[in-house]
C-alpha positions in Angstrom: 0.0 0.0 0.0 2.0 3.2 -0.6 1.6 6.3 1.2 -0.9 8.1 -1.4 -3.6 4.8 -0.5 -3.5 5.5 2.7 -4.5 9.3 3.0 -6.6 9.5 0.0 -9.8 10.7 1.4 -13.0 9.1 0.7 -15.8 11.7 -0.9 -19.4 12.1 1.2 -22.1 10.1 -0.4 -24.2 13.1 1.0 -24.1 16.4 0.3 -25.3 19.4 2.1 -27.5 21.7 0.7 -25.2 24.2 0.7 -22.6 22.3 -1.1 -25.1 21.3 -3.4 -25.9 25.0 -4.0 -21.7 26.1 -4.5 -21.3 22.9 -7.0 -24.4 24.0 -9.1 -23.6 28.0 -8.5 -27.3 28.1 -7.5 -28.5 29.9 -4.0 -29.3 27.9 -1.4 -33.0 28.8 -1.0 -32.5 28.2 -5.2 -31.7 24.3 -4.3 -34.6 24.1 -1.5 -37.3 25.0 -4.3 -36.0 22.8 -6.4 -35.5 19.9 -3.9 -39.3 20.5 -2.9 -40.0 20.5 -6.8 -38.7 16.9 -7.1 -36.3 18.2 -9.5 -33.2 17.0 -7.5 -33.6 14.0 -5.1 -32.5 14.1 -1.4 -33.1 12.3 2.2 -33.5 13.4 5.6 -31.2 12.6 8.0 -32.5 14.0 11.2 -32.9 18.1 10.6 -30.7 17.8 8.0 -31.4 17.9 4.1 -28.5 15.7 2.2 -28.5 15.0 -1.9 -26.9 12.3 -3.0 -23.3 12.8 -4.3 -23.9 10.4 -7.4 -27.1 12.1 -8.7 -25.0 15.7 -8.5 -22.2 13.8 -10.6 -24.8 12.2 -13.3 -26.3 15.7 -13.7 -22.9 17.4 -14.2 -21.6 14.3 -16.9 -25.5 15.1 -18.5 -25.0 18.6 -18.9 -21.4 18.3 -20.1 -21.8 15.3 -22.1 -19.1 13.3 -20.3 -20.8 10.1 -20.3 -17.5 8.6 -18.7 -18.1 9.7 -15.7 -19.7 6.7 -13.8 -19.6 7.6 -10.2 
């Protein structure tokens, strides 16, 4: 195992609203209408709204036309 395996952090499967909102360049209260909207998908985990990391990534390779992006 070399050193780089070993500190290589492991991404959130959740994001925050607020990340959402800085990855998208949207407002917060932006991503809240559309989470209520059904336009992106999320969970709650006690008080707090996450979105899941994978449908942000899909979205991006979508709109960019990577379609090698598979995470």
């Amino acid at each position: 195992m070399t050193t780089t395996d070993q500190i290589a952090p492991q991404q959130p499967q959740f994001l925050t609203v607020a990340e959402v909102a800085t990855i998208l360049n949207l407002s917060r209260c932006h991503v809240y209408q559309l989470i209520s909207e059904g336009e992106i998908p999320s969970g709650q985990f006690g008080k707090s709204i996450r979105v899941p990391r994978q449908w942000i990534n899909r979205r991006i390779a979508e709109i960019t036309g990577d379609t090698d992006n598979d995470e």
